[in-house]
Structure formats: C-alpha cells, structure tokens
C-alpha positions as CSV (number, residue, x, y, z in Angstrom):
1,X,78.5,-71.9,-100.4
2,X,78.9,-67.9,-100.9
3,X,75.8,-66.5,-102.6
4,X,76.5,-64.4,-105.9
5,X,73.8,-62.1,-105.6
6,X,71.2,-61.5,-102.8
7,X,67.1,-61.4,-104.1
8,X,66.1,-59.6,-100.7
9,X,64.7,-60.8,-97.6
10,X,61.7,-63.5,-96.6
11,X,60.3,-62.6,-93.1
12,X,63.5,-61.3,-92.2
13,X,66.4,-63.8,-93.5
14,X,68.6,-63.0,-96.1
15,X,68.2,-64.9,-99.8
16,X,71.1,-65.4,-102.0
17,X,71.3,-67.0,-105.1
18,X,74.7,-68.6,-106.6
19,X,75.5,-68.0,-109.8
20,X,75.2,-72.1,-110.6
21,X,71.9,-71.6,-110.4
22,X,71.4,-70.9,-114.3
23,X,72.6,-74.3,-114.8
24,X,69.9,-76.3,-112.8
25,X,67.3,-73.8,-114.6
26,X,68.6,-74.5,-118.0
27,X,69.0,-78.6,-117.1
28,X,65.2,-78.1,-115.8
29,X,63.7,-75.9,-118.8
30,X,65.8,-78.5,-121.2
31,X,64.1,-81.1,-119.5
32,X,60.5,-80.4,-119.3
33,X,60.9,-78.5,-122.6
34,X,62.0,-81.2,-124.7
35,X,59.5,-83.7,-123.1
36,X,56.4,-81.3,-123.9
37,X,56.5,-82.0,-128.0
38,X,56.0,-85.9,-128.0
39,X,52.8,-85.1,-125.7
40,X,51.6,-82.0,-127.1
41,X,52.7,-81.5,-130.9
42,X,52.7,-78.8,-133.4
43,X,52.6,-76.1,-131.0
44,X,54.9,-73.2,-131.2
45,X,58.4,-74.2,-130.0
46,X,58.5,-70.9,-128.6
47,X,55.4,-72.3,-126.1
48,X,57.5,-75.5,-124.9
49,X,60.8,-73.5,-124.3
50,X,58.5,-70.7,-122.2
51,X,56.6,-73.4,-120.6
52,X,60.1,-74.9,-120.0
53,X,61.3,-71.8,-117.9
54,X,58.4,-71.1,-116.4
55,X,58.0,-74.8,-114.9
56,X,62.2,-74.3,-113.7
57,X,61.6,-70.7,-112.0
58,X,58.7,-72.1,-110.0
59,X,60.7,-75.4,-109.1
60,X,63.2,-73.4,-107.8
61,X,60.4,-71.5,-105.6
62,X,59.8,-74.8,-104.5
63,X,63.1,-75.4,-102.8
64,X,62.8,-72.1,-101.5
65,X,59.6,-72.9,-99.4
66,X,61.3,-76.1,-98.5
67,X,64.5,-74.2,-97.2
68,X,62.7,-71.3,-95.7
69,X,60.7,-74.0,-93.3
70,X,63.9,-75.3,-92.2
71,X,64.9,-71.8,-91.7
72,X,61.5,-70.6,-90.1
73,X,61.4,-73.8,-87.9
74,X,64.6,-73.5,-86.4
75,X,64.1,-69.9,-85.7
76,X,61.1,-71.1,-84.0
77,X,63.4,-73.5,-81.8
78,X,65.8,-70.7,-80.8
79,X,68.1,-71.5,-83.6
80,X,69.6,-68.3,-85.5
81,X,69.8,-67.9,-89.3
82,X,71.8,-66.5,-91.6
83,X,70.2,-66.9,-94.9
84,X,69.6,-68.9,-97.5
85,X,71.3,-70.1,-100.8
86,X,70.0,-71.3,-103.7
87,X,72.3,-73.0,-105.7
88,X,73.4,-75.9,-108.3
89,X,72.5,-79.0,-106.3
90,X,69.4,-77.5,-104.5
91,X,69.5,-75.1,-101.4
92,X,70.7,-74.4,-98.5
93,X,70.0,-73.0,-95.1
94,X,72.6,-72.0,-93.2
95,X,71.9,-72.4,-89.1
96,X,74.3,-70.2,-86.7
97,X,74.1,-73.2,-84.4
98,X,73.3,-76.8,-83.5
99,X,69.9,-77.7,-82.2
100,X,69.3,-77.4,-78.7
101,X,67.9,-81.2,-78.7
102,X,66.9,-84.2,-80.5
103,X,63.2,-83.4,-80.8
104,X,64.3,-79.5,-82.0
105,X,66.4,-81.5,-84.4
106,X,63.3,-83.3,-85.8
107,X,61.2,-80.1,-86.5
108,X,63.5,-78.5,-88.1
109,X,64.9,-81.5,-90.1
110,X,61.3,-83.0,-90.7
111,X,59.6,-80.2,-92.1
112,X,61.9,-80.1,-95.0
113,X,60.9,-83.0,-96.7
114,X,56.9,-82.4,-95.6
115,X,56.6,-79.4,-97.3
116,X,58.2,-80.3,-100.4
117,X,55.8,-83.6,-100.5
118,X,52.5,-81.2,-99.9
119,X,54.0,-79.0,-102.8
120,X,53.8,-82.5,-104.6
121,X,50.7,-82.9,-103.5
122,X,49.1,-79.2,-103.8
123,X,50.2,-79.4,-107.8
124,X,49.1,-82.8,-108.7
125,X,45.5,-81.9,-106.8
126,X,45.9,-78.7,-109.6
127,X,47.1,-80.6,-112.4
128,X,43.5,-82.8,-112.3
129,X,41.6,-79.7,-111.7
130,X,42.8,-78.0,-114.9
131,X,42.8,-81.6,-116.6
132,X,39.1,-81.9,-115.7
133,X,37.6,-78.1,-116.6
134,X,39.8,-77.4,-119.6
135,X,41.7,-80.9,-120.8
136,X,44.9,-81.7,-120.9
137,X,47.5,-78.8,-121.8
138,X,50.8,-77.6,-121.2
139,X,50.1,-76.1,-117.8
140,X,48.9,-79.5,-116.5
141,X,51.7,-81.4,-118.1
142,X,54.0,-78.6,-116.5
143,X,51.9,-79.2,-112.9
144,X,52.1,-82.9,-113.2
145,X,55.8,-82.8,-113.8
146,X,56.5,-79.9,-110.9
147,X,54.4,-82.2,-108.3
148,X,56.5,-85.7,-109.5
149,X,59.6,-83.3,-108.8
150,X,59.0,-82.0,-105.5
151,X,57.7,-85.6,-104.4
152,X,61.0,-87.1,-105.6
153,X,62.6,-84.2,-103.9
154,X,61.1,-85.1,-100.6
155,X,61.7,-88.7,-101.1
156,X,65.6,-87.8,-101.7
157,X,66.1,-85.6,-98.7
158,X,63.8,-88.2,-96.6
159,X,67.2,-91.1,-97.1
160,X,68.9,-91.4,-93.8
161,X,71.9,-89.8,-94.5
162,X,73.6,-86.7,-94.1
163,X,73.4,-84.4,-94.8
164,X,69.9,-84.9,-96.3
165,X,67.1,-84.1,-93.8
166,X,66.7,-87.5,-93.5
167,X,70.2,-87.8,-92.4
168,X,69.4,-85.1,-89.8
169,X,66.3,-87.3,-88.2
170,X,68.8,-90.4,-88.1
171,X,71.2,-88.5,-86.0
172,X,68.1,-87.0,-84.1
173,X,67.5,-90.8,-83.0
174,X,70.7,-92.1,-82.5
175,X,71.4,-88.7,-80.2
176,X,68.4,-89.6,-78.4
177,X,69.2,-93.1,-78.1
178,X,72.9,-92.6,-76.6
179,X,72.5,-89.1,-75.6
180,X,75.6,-88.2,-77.4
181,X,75.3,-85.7,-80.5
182,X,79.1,-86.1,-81.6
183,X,78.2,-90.1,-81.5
184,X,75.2,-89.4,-83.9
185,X,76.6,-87.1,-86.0
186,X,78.9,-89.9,-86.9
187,X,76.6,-92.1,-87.6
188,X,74.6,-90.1,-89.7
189,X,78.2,-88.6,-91.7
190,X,78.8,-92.7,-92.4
191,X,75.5,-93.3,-94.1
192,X,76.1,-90.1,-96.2
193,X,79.5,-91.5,-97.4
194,X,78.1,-94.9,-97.8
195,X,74.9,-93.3,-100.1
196,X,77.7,-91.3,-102.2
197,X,79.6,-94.1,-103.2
198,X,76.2,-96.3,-104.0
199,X,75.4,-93.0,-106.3
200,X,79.1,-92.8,-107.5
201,X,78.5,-96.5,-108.5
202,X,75.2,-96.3,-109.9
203,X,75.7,-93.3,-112.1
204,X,78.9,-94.7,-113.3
205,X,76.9,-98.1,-114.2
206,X,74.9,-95.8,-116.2
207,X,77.4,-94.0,-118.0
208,X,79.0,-97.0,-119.0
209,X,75.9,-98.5,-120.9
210,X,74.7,-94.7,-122.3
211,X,72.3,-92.5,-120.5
212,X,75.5,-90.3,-120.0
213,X,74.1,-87.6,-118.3
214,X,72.0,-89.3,-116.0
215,X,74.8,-91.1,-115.0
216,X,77.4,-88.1,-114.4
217,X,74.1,-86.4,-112.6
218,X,74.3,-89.0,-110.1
219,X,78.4,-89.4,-109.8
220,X,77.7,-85.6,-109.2
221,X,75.4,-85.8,-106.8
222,X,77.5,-88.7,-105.0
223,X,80.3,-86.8,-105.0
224,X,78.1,-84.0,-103.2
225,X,76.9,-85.9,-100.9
226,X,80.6,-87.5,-99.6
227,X,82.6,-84.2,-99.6
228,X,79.4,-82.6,-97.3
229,X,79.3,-86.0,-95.2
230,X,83.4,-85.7,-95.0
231,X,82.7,-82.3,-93.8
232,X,80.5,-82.3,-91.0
233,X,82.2,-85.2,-89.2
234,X,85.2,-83.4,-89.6
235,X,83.4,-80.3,-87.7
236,X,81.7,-83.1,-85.6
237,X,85.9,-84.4,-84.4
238,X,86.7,-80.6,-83.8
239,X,83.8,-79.6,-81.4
240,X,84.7,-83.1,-79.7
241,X,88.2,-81.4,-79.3
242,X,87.6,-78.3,-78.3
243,X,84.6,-79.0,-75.9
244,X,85.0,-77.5,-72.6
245,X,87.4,-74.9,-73.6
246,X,85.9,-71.4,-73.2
247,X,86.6,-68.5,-75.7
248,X,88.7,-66.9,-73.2
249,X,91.2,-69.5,-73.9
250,X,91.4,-69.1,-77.5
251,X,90.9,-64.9,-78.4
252,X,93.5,-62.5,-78.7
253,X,93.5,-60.5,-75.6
254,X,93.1,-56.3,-75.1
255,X,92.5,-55.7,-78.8
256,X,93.2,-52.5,-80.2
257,X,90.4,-50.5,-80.9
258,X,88.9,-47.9,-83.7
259,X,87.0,-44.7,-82.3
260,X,83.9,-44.5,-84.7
261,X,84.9,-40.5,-84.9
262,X,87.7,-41.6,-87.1
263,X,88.0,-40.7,-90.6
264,X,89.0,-43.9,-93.3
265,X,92.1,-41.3,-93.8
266,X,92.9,-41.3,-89.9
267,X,92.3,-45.1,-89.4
268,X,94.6,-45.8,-92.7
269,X,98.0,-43.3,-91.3
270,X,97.2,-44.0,-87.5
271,X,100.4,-46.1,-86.6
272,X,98.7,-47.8,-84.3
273,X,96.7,-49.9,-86.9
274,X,99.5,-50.5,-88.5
275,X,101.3,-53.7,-89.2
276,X,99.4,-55.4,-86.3
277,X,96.2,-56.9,-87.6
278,X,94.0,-57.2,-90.5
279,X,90.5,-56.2,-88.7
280,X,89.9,-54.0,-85.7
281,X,86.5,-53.6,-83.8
282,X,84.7,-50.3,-83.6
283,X,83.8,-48.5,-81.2
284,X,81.5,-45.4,-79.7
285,X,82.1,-42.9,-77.2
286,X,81.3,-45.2,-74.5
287,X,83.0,-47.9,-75.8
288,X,80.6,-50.3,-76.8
289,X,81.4,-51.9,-80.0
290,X,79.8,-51.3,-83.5
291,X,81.2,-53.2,-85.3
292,X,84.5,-54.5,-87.3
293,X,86.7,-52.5,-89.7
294,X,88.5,-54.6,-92.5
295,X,92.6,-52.6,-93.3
296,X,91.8,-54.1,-96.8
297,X,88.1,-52.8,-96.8
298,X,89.6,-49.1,-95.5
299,X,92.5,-49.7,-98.3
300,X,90.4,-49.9,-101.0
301,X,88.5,-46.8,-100.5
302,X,89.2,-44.3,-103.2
303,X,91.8,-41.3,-102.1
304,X,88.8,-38.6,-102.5
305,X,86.3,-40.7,-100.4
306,X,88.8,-41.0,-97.4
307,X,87.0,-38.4,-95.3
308,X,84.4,-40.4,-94.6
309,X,83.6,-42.1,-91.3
310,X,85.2,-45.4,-90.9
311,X,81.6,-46.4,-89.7
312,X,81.1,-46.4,-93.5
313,X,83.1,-48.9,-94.4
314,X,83.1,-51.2,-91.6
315,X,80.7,-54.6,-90.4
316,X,77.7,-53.5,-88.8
317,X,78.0,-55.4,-85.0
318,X,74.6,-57.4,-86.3
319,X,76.9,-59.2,-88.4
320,X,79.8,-60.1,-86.4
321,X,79.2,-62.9,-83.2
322,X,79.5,-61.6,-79.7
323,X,80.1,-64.0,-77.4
324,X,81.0,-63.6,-73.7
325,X,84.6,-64.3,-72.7
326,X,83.3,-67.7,-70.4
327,X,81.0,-69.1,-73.4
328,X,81.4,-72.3,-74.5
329,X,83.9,-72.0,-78.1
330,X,82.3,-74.9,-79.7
331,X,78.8,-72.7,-79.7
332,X,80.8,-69.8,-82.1
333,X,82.1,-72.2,-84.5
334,X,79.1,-71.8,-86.6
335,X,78.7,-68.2,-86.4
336,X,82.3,-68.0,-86.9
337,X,81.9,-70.0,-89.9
338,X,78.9,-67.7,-91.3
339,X,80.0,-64.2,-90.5
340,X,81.6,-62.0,-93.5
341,X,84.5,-61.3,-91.1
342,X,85.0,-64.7,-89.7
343,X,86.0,-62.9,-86.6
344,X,84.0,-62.8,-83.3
345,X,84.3,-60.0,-81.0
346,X,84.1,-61.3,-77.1
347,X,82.5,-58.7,-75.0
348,X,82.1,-58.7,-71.0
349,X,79.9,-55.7,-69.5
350,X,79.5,-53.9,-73.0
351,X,82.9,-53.9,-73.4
352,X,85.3,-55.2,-76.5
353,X,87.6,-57.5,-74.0
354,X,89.3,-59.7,-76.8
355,X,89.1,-61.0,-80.8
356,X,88.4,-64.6,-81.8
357,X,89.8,-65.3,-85.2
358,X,89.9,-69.0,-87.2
359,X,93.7,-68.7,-86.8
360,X,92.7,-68.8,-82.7
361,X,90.9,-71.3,-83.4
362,X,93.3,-73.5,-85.7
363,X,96.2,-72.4,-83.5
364,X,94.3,-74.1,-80.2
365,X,93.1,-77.1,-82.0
366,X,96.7,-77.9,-83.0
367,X,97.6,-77.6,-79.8
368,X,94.6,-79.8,-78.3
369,X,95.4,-82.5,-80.8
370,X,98.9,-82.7,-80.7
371,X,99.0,-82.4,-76.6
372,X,95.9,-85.6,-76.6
373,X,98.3,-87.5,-79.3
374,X,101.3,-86.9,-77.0
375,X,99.1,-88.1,-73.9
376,X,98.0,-91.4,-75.9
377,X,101.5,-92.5,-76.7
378,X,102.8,-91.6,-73.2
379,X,100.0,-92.7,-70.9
C-alpha cells in the first residue's frame, strides 16, 4: 500500500497517508454525526457534523499511536522501518524484516492491540470526567464513542489470525512450539483465510436481510483479510525456497557504474548507459556508492535542467538495501519489497560488486521451483 502523500516524520519514520483515507473519515464523521441528534437534539447541525469530524481525525490519531508502537517496538528489537500508512482499512507499518525471534515477535505484535485498549480506556476515564463536572454533552458522547472504537479495535486485531496482531502472537507460539517460522506462518495465514470467509459469510447474511452496509463492510473487510493471509504465505513458500541461497547467487554481476561528477545530460548520451539497464548505482571518487539513478527519472528531466548533477535526480543510498554479496537473500526480500527502486545494491569492502533486482529474484525462484518439481517426479 503506496502512500499518496507523506504528513512528515514521528521520531524519525516516515508517515504517509493514502488517498482512501477520506473515505474511512467520511464513514466515521457520518457515523458518529448522525447518531449525535437522537441523543442530543436541537442543536445546530453544523455542531454534530463538526463534532462528526473532529471525533474521525482523532480516531485516525488513534491508529496512528497504535501503528507507531509496532513501529517503535520493533525498532527497539533491531527491526528496521520504513514508515507508516494510513489508509482505508486501518494502518499499516511496514517492517524491512522478520523478527529475530518469537518473543521479539510478541512485543512488537502485542503492543498493538494494548495501546489501542488503553486509548479505550484513557477516553472512557475522560468521558466520566466531563460527564460528572459539566453533564452530558457532545464531547463526552464523542469520548464515549472514540473509547468503544479503539476497544473494539484492539479486540479485532487481538483474533488469532493473520495478519491481525493477534495473528502475529499465534505464529509467535506455534514458532516457539516447533521452532519453525515458515511452519507458523502457515498456520497463522490459515486462520486469516478461515476468519475472511466467516466475515465474507456473515456480512453477506446481513446484506441479505438489510443492514446493507454493514454487511458489505464486513464482505470487505473479509475479503481484506484473505487476499493479505493469501499473501504472506505466499511470501512464507518463497523464503522456504530460496533459503540458503546467498545474494551472490541471484545479482547481476560487475554493474556498470554512474560517476556522481556526471551531468543528467552526460548520463542520458553516454552509450554506455544505454540500452543496458533501467537503473545504475552511483558513485564517488572513491567509489563508494551513493546511490541509484533511474534512465526514466534522468529522462524526465526538463532539456534546460540537464546540467545538473545526476546526484540530483537519483535515490539517496539511505533508501536503497545494501547487503553483502554472502548475505542470506531471504533477509532482502523485505527491503527489496519496501525500497522506491526495488533494487538492492550488494557491496563487499565499500565497493558496488553486483545489482539485485525482483527479476533476479523471480528468475532464481523459477529456477528453484522448477529444478525441486523435476527432483520430486524423478527421485
């Protein structure tokens, strides 16, 4: 899930918001909004549809604490991030890698669903404060309603299927329990599938006999929960495949390099970067790389902009995974996944020493899976 726009950074990791964002708000502020006048009548309409917002915008702050502890715990646990996402169906955090363990895998799984319940918890205890100095109002009609929310929120992502937190403990104990990850992952991606089709079924139950949008908000939500479950044990069957194969194995070898003196103009009419490939890593005087240079980034450039440093246009090396050439290839696959270039650059003693693309990737896999497939039927 691609953030839209970015909001900035939270002690140091990137938040993005996707554009289907302004449909949960509008479902939320419907929501609260039209429940507010059969409570509290002949107010202003403009109050409940203010109220309305107000009571969305701060629920969605809510699943921005909850996602940020996953993302501040795993840091915590040696666990890179890349950001955050806020989106239709809730938020969330994307991890450049797996947890080291099972009991990493419970911090950062468990503290999910615990700070959304204390949220629950911190606005209910604020709801009766207001309630007993002032009465009952819209603000503690809006508090009572945000700490029901984020306690049903917690409940949700507490189910023991992936890939809700919950879903994440379950495969925490059945890794434990086996001591194989790629054996809990399963597990965990079966429940999810098996909790999609009980909401597929419910929702569609209530479709059927009229609370329509209830009903398509859980076939939604099922759906969700399948095609993510689908997803990760698919990811789960490839780093089964490809463990023990190093990156040396898969990356392009002796890339071709871009001198970070170069001009956009140089790099575009150099016929060395020609033809060849799509990206090439930068480099200093020395060298060391500084990142990656996209032909279609450098192609876009305006004609009276080309005199500019390529070091202008390309991905800073911060962005791009590094990996050395004898690393494990099932540890990149996330960063892989998560960087803009969806390109790793292998480098041995500071030096660029091959590329890593998801074509390597897809190109080995087919190969693995084809040359187990042919060992099956002959053996």
């Amino acid at each position: 899930m691609k953030a839209t726009f970015f909001l900035g950074r939270v002690a140091g990791i990137r938040i993005g918001v996707h554009w289907s964002v302004l449909v949960i708000v509008l479902v939320l502020a419907l929501g609260l909004a039209g429940r507010l006048p059969d409570a509290y009548p002949d107010r202003p309409p403009w109050q409940y549809w203010l109220t309305g917002l107000l009571g969305a915008l701060v629920f969605l702050l809510s699943l921005l604490a909850h996602e940020l502890s996953h993302a501040l715990v795993a840091r915590g646990n040696g666990v890179d991030v890349d950001g955050i996402t806020l989106w239709l169906l809730g938020g969330i955090a994307r991890l450049k890698s797996e947890a080291p363990t099972p009991a990493a895998e419970v911090r950062i799984a468990g503290v999910g669903p615990l700070v959304s319940l204390l949220l629950g918890v911190l606005f209910g205890f604020l709801a009766g404060v207001l309630a007993a100095l002032y009465g009952a109002g819209l603000a503690v009609e809006t508090l009572a309603w945000l700490a029901g929310i984020n306690i049903l929120l917690a409940v949700f992502n507490a189910l023991p299927a992936a890939p809700l937190d919950g879903g994440r403990l379950l495969r925490a104990l059945v890794w434990r329990k086996t001591g194989n990850p790629l054996r809990a992952t399963a597990v965990a991606t079966g429940a999810g599938r098996a909790l999609g089709w009980v909401l597929i079924g419910v929702g569609l139950y209530l479709f059927l006999f009229g609370a329509v949008f209830s009903g398509l908000w859980l076939v939604v939500l099922g759906w969700f929960l399948i095609a993510m479950a689908t997803a990760e044990g698919g990811q789960a069957k490839l780093r089964e495949l490809l463990s023990g194969v190093p990156v040396r194995q898969a990356m392009g070898h002796a890339p071709v390099t871009v001198p970070a003196s170069l001009t956009v103009a140089q790099f575009l009419a150099a016929p060395e970067y020609r033809y060849r490939h799509s990206a090439f890593p930068v480099v200093d005087a020395e060298q060391r790389p500084i990142g990656l240079v996209a032909v279609k980034t450098a192609v876009e450039v305006p004609d009276a902009h080309r005199s500019a440093p390529v070091t202008s246009v390309m991905i800073p090396i911060e962005d791009i995974p590094t990996p050395h050439p004898d690393d494990p290839l099932v540890r990149v696959l996330p960063a892989l996944d998560t960087s803009p270039a969806h390109r790793a650059l292998a480098v041995e003693d500071g030096r660029v020493v091959g590329v890593l693309t998801s074509s390597d990737i897809s190109r080995v896999t087919t190969w693995l899976a084809s040359s187990s497939s042919w060992r099956h039927r002959t053996f």
